[in-house]
C-alpha positions in Angstrom: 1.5 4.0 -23.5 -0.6 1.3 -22.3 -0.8 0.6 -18.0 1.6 -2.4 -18.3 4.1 -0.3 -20.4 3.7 2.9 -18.0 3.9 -0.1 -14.5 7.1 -1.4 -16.3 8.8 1.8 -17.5 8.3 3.4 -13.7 5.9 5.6 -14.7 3.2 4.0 -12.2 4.6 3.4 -8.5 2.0 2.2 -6.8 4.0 2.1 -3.6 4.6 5.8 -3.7 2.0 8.0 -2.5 1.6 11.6 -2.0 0.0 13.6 1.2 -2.6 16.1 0.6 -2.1 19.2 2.9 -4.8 19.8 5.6 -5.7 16.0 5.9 -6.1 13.9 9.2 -3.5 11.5 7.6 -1.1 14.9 7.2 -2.1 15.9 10.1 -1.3 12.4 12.2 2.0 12.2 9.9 3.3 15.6 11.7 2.3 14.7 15.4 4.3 11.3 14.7 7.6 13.0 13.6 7.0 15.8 16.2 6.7 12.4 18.8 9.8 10.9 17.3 12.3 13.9 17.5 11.4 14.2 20.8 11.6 10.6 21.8 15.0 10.6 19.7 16.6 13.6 21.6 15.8 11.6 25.0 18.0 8.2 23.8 21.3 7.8 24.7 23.6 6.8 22.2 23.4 2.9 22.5 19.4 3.6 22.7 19.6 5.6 19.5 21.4 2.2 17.9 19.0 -0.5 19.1 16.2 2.0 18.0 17.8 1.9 14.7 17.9 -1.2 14.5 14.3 -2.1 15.6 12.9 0.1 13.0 15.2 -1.4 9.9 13.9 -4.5 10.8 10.5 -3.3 11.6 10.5 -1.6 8.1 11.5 -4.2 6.3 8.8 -6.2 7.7 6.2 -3.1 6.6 7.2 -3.6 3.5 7.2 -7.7 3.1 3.5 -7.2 4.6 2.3 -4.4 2.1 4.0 -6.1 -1.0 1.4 -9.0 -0.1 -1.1 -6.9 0.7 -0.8 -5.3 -2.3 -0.5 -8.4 -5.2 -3.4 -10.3 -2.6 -6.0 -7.0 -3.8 -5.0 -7.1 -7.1 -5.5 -10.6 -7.8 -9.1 -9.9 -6.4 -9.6 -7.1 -8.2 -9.1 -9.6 -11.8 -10.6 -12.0 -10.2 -13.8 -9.7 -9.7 -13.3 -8.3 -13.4 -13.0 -12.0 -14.5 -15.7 -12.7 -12.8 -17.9 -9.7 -14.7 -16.8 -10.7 -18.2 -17.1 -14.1 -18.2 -20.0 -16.5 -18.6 -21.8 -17.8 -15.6 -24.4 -20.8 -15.5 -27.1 -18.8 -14.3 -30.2 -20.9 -14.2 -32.1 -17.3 -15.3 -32.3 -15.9 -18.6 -29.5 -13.2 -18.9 -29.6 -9.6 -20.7 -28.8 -10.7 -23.7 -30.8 -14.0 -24.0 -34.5 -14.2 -25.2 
């Protein structure tokens, strides 16, 4: 199976990503959840909705943002490899010219 076939058939996510253990990312990752249950367990019940409802929003918003992020670094990532392939009008002899 080819990339394109594997990105298609789901066998590529590139928006899922996995921790390793014992990393300052983990490590940050557990301190915020630790932070959020106990900011959580402080709300009152009509906090606990308008929190909800700030971070629905605010995720959607996340993701908007990395989708762009995301097809923005891969367009200049074929852009560079475009850019490697094809030929330029160098004013210098290149490799494979006398």
């Amino acid at each position: 199976m080819n990339v394109l076939e594997a990105l298609w058939g789901g066998a590529i996510r590139p928006c899922e990503r996995t921790v390793k253990r014992g990393t300052e990312y983990a490590r940050l990752q557990k301190a915020t959840q630790k932070a959020y249950d106990r900011f959580w367990s402080m709300l009152t019940p009509e906090g606990k909705e308008a929190y909800k409802a700030y971070t629905e929003a605010n995720i959607e918003l996340m993701s908007i943002s990395e989708a762009d992020i995301f097809t923005k670094g891969f367009r200049l990532g074929v852009q560079l490899l475009l850019a490697g392939i094809c030929e330029g009008d160098s004013q210098l002899p290149q490799l494979e010219e006398p």
